[in-house]
C-alpha positions in Angstrom: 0.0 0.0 0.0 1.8 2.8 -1.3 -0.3 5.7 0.0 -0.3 7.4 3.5 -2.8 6.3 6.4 -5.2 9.0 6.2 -6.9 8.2 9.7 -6.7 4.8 12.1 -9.8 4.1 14.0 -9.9 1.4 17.0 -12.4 -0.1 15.2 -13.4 -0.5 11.4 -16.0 -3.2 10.3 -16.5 -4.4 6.3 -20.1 -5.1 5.0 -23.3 -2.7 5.6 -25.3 -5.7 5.7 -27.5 -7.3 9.2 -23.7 -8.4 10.4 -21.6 -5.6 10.4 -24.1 -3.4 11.1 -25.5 -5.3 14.1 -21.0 -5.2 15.3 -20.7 -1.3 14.3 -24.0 -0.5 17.2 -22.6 -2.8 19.4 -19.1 -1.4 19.4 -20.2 2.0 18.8 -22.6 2.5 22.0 -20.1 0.7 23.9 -17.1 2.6 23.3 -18.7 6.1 22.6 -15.3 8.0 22.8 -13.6 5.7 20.6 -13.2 5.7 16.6 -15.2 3.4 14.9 -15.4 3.1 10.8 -17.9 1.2 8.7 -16.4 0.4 5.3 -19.5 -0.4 3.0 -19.7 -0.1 -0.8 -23.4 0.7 -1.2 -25.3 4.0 0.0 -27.6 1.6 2.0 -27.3 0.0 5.3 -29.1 -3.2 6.1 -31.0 -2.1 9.7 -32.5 -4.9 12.0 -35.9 -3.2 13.0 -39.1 -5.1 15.1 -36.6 -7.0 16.9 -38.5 -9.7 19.2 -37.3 -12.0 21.6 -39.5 -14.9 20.7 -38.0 -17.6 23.3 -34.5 -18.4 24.7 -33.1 -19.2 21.2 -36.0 -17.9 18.8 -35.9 -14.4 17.5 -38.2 -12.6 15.2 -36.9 -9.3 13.5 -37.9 -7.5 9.6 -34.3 -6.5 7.4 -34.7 -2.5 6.3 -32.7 -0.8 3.9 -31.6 2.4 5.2 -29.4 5.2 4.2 -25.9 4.9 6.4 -27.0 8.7 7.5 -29.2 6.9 10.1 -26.2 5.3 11.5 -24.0 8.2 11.2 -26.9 10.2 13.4 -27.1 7.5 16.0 -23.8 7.1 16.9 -21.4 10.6 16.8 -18.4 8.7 17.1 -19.1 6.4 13.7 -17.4 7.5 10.3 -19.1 5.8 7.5 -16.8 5.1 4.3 -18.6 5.1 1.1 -16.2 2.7 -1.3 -15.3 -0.9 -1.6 -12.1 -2.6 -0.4 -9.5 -3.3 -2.7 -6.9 -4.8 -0.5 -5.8 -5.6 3.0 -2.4 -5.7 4.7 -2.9 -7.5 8.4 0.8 -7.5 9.1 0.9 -3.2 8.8 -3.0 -3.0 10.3 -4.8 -1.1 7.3 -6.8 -1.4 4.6 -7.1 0.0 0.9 -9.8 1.3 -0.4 -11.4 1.3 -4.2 -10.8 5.1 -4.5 -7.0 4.8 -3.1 -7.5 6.0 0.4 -5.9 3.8 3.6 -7.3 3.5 6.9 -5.6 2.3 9.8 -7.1 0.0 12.2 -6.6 -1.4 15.5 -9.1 -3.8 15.9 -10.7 -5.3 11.9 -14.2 -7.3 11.6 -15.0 -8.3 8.1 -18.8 -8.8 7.6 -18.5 -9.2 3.8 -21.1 -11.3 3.2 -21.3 -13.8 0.3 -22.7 -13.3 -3.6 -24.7 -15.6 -5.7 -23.1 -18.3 -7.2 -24.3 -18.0 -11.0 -24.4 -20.9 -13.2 -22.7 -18.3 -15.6 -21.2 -15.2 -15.3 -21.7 -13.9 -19.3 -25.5 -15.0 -20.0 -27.4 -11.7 -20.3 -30.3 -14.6 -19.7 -29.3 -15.8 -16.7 -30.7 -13.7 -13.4 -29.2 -14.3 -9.9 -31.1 -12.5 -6.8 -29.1 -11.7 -4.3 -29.9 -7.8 -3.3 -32.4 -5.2 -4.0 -30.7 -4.4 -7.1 -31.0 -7.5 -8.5 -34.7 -8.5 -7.3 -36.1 -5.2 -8.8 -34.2 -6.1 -12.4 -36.0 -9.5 -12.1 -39.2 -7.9 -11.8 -38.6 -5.6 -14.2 -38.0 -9.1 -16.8 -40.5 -10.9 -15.4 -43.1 -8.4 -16.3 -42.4 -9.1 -20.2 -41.6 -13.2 -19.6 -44.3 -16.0 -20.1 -42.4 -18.5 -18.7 -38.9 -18.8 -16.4 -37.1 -22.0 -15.2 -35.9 -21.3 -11.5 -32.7 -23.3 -10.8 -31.9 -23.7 -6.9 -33.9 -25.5 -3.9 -33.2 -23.0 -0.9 -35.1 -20.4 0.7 -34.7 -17.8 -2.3 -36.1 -20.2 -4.7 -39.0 -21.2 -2.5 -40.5 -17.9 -1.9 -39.5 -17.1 -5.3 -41.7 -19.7 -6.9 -44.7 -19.2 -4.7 -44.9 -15.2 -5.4 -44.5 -15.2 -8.8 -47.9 -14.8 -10.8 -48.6 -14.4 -14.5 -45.8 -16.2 -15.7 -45.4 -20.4 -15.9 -42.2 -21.5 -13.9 -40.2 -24.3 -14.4 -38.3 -25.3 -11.2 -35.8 -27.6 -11.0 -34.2 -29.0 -8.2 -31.2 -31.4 -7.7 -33.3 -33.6 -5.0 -36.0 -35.7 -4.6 -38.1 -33.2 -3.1 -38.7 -29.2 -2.5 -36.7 -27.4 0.1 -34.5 -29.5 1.1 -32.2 -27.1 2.9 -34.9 -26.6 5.5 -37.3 -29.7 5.5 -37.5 -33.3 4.6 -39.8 -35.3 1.9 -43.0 -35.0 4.7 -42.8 -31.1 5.1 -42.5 -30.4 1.6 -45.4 -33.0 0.6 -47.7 -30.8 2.7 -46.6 -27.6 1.6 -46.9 -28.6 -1.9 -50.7 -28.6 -2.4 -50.0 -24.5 -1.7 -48.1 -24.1 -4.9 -51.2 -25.6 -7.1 -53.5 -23.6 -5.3 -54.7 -19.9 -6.4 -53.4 -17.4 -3.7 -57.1 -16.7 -3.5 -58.3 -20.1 -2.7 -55.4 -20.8 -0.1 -56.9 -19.6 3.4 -54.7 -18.3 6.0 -53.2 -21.6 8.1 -55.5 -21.3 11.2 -55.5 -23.3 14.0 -55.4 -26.8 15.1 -58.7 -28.5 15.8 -58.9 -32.2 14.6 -56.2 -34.6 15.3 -55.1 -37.0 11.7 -52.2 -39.0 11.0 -53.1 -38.0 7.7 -49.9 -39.4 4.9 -50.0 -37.1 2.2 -51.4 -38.9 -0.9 -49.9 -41.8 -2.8 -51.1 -41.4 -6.2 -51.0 -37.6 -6.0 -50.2 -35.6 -9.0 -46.3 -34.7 -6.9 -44.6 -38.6 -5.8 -42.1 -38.4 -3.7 -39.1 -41.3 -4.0 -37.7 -39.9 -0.7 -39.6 -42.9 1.6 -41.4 -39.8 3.7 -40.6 -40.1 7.1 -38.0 -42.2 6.3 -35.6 -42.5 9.7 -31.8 -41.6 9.3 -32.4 -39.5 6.0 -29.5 -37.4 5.4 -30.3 -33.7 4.5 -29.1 -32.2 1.6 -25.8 -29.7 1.5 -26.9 -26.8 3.3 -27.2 -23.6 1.2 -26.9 -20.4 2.6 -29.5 -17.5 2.9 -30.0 -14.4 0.9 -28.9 -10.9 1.5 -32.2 -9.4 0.6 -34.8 -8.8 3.7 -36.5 -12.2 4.5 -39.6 -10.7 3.4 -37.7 -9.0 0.5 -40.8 -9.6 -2.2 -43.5 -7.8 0.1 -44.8 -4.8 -1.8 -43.0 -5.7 -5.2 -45.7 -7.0 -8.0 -43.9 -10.0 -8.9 -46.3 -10.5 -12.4 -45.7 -12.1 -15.6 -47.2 -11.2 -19.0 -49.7 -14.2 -19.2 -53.3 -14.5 -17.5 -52.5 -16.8 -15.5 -52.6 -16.7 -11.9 -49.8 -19.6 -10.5 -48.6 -22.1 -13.1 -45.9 -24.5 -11.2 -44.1 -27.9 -12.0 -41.2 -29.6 -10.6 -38.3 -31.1 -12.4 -37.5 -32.9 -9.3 -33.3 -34.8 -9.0 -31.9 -32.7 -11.9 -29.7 -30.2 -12.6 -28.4 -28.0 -15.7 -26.4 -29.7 -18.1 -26.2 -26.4 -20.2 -27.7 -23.0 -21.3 -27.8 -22.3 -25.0 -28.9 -19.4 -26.7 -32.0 -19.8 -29.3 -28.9 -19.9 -32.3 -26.8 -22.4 -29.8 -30.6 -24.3 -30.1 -30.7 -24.5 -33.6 -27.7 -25.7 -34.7 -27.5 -27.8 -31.7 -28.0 -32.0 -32.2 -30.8 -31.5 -29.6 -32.8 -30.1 -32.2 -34.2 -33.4 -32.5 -36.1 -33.3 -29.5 -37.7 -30.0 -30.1 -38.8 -28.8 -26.4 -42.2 -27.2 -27.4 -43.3 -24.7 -31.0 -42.0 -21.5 -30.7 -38.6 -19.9 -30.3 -37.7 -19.1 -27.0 -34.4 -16.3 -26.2 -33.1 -19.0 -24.0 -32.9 -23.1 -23.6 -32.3 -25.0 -20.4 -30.7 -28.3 -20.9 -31.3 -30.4 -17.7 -29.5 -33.5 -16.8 -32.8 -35.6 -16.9 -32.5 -35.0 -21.1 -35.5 -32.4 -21.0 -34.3 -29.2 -22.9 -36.8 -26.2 -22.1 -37.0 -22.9 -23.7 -37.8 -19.5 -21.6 -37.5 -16.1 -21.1 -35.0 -16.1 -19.0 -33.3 -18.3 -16.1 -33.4 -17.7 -12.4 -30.2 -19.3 -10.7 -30.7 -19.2 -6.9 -28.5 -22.3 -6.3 -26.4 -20.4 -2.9 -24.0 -18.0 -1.8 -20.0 -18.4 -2.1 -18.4 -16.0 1.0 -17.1 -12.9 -0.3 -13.4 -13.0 0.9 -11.5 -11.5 -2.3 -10.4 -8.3 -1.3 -8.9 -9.5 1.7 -6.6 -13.2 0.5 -3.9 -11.0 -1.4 -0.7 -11.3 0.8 -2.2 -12.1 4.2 -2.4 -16.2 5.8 -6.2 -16.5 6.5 -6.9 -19.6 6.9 -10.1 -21.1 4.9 -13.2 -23.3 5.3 -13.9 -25.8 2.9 -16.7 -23.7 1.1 -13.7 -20.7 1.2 -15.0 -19.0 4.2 -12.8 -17.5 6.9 -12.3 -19.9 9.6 -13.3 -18.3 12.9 -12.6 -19.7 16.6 -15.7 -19.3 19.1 -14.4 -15.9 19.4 -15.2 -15.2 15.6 -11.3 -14.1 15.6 -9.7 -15.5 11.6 -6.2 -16.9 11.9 -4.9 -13.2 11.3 -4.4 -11.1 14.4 -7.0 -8.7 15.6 -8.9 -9.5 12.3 -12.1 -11.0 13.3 -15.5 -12.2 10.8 -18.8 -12.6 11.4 -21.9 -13.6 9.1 -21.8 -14.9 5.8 -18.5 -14.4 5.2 -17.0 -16.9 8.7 -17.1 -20.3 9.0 -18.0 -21.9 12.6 -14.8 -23.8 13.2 -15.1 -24.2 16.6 -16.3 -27.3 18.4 -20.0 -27.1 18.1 -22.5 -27.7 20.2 -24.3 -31.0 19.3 -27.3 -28.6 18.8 -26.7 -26.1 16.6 -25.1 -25.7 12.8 -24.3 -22.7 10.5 -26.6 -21.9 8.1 -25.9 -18.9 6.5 -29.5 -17.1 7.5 -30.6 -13.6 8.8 -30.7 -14.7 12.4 -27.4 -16.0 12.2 -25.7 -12.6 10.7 -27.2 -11.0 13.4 -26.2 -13.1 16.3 -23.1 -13.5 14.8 -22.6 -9.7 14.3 -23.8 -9.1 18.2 -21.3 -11.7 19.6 -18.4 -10.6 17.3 -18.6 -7.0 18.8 -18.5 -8.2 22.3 -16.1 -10.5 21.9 -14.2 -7.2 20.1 -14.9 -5.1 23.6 -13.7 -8.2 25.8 -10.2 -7.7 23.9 -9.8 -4.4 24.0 -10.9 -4.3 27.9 -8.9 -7.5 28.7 -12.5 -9.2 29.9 -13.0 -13.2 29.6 -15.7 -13.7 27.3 -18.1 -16.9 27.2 -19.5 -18.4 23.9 -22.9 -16.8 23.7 -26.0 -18.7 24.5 -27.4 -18.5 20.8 -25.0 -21.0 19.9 -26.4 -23.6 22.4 -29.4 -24.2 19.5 -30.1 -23.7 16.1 -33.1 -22.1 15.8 -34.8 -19.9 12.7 -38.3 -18.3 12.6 -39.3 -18.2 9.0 -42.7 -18.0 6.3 -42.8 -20.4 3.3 -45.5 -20.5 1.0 -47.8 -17.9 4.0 -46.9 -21.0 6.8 -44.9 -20.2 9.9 -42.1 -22.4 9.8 -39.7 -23.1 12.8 -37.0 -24.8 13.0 -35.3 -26.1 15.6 -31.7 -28.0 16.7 -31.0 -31.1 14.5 -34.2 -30.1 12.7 -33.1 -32.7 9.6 -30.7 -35.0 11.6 -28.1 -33.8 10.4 -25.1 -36.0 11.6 -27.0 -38.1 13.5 -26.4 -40.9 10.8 -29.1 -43.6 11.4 -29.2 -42.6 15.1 -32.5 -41.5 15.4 -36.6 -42.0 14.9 -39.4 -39.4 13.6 -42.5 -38.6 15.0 -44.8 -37.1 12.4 -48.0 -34.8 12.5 -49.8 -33.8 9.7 -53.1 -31.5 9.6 -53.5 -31.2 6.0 -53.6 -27.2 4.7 -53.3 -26.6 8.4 -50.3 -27.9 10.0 -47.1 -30.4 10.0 -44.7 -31.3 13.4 -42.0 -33.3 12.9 -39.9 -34.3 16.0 -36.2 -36.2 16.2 -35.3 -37.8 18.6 -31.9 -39.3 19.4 -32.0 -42.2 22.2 -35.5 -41.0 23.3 -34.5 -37.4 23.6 -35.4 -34.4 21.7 -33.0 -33.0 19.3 -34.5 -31.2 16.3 -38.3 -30.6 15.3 -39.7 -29.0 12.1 -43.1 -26.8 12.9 -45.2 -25.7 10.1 -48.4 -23.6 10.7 -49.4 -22.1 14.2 -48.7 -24.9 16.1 -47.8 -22.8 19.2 -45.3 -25.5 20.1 -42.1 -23.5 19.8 -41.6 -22.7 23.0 -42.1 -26.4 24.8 -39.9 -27.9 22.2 -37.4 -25.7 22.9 -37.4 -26.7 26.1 -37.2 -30.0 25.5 -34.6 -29.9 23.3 -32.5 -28.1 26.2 -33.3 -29.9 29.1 -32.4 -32.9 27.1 -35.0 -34.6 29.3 -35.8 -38.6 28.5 -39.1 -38.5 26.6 -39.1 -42.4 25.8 -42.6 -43.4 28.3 -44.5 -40.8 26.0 -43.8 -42.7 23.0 -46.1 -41.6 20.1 -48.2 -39.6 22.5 -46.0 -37.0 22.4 -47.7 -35.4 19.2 -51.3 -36.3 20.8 -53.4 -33.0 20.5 -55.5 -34.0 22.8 -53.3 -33.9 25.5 -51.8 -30.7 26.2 -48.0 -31.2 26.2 -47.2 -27.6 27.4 -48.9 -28.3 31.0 -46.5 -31.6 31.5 -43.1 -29.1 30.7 -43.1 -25.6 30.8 
């Protein structure tokens, strides 16, 4: 870095998004009479707002973009820089920005976040979604498009599907059932029917009243391979969340050009062999199996030998950690999926550099409760602990591994259902180790429980089950549940009076 140090704060933090934002208010009001800096390339800061403290573990919050002004107002002692990082030098303690100025530093958290992983960078066709920018240029495609193939099976690609109107979509997914990031074969069977159904028709989830072990359907229209409740079923690789608000489609018209209100259907255990242009189409060998009349901008070959013509191509297959700017010349040492490795201090393998969000991976020993997904509630959390763990340093304090990483737990909406889920929620690790319990209202609810050597360790809650809370619990106190057997799901006995 050739240039002077214009300024060297005690703190400077990467990323405007729920992360570093979350880490500047927690340093900020902390230290009030020390320098703090927030290095973030867009004019907008991602603001948690609503925040509620649902349970223990569970937290509800909305994402609002705001101008960094707000922050600037809050907080007196808070410089916000306006430019991207082009390089970082850990051994001299500053960074380079885009527009060649350097900043000192005496403490560095990098809450970079992570970008779409395209299935191709040059295809004017192919649309990822990862931030406002991006969703309101989808809209603006989808309204001229009649029809769209959606690749990806995480939470983007779910509420993507169900919003869209006007338009048919094609979605194809590399597993043998929707979703699989977040449920198994059972959830996804019961939110199905949703998709087929008109917004209009689909009432609000209410309430349970009637107790059925209802199985979804055999010989409906959607078979599942996946044996349903099938015990020791090993989830899927985990994708991570999206940097737009988790409600990021609420008041954007997400309309096609057709009549139609919601035209759906699943490509289910495939993925894309290839994109080709409509002259790549023509002169391709494929022609043979001509997809459908008409000449479509774009074609979608898919590894099940389907090709499929569209207007264009939504890629929401998950996030790769945005670490670029900061590799060049320094010894951070990396994940598997190239995040920054953090201890349970979120402190990277470079001194007084620490990460939080999407950006880190959880290398310490976890609890056998919890996982990283890369979600909202996780950039926060992550954010909050990696500013106090910032203050313990600085003020020579012990620090203990916050609570929030006892449990994974997420609050979320799928296709207008609650979801919750919470610890092991898909068994992940727990290899064969383990048994369902399945409840299934149809249009009204699904629980799913696992347990592990008759104790709770994960449970999937679709609908206004009010169960959150007691499960939690459960899965805490680790208590023996084996003499309740199958009664556990019994409506009609109330399981919060035996353990709250």
């Amino acid at each position: 870095m050739g240039s002077e140090i214009e300024k060297t704060f005690k703190f400077v933090i990467v990323g405007g998004g729920i992360a570093g934002v979350t880490c500047v208010e927690q340093l900020s009001s902390k230290f009030p009479s020390e320098d703090v800096a927030l290095i973030t390339a867009g004019p907008h800061i991602k603001a948690v707002t609503n925040y509620k403290q649902v349970s223990r573990t569970l937290e509800e919050f909305d994402v609002e973009e705001k101008p960094f002004s707000v922050l600037q107002e809050k907080f007196p002692n808070l410089t916000v820089i306006h430019s991207a990082v082009k390089s970082l030098d850990t051994r001299s303690h500053c960074l380079e920005t885009a527009d060649g100025r350097v900043f000192g530093y005496k403490k560095l958290c990098i809450c970079s976040g992570a970008r779409p992983k395209l299935l191709t960078q040059e295809n004017p066709y192919v649309l990822g979604i990862r931030d406002t920018d991006s969703a309101q240029e989808f809209q603006k495609q989808l309204s001229k498009a009649k029809r769209i193939v959606v690749i990806g099976n995480g939470g983007i690609a779910l509420e993507l599907v169900y919003e869209v109107r006007g338009c048919e979509v094609i979605w194809a997914v590399k597993d043998k059932a929707i979703g699989n990031t977040f449920f198994d074969a059972g959830a996804a069977q019961f939110l199905i029917p949703s998709l087929e159904a008109d917004k209009a028709e689909v009432a609000a989830p209410c309430k349970r009243q009637r107790y059925t072990t209802e199985k979804p359907n055999p010989n409906a229209a959607h078979t599942f391979t996946a044996d349903e409740y099938s015990r020791g079923q090993k989830p899927g690789g985990v994708q991570p969340g999206s940097a737009l608000g988790p409600d990021w489609h609420r008041g954007m018209e997400l309309k096609g050009a057709e009549q139609v209100s919601r035209r759906v259907s699943v490509e289910y255990q495939c993925e894309v062999e290839q994109i080709l242009t409509s002259e790549e189409f023509l002169v391709s060998s494929k022609q043979t199996l001509k997809p459908d009349t008409g000449s479509w901008p774009v074609y979608v070959q898919l590894t099940n030998g389907k090709t499929l013509g569209c207007d264009f191509v939504v890629s929401a297959t998950g996030v790769v950690p945005n670490t670029e700017p900061f590799l060049h010349g320094n010894n951070f040492s990396l994940a598997d999926e190239c995040g920054l490795q953090v201890n349970d201090h979120l402190m990277t393998s470079e001194p007084d550099v620490y990460a939080a969000g999407d950006v880190c991976t959880a290398c310490w020993e976890h609890s056998p409760l919890w996982q990283q997904m890369r979600l909202w509630t996780q950039a926060r959390q992550m954010g909050w602990y990696a500013g106090r763990c910032m203050a313990a340093d600085v003020l020579s304090e012990p620090i203990e591994l916050d609570f929030c990483f006892e449990l994974f737990s997420h609050v979320t909406k799928f296709f207008n259902y609650k979801v919750v889920l919470l610890g092991k929620f898909n068994a992940q690790g727990l290899g064969s180790d383990h048994e369902l319990l399945v409840r299934c209202t149809k249009g009204q609810e699904y629980i799913k429980v696992v347990l592990s050597r008759g104790r709770m360790v994960g449970a999937v809650l679709i609908g206004e089950t009010d169960l959150e809370e007691t499960f939690e619990n459960l899965i805490l106190n680790q208590m023996d549940l084996t003499a309740y057997g199958e009664e556990l799901l019994n409506p009609n006995i109330d399981i919060e009076d035996y353990f709250d």
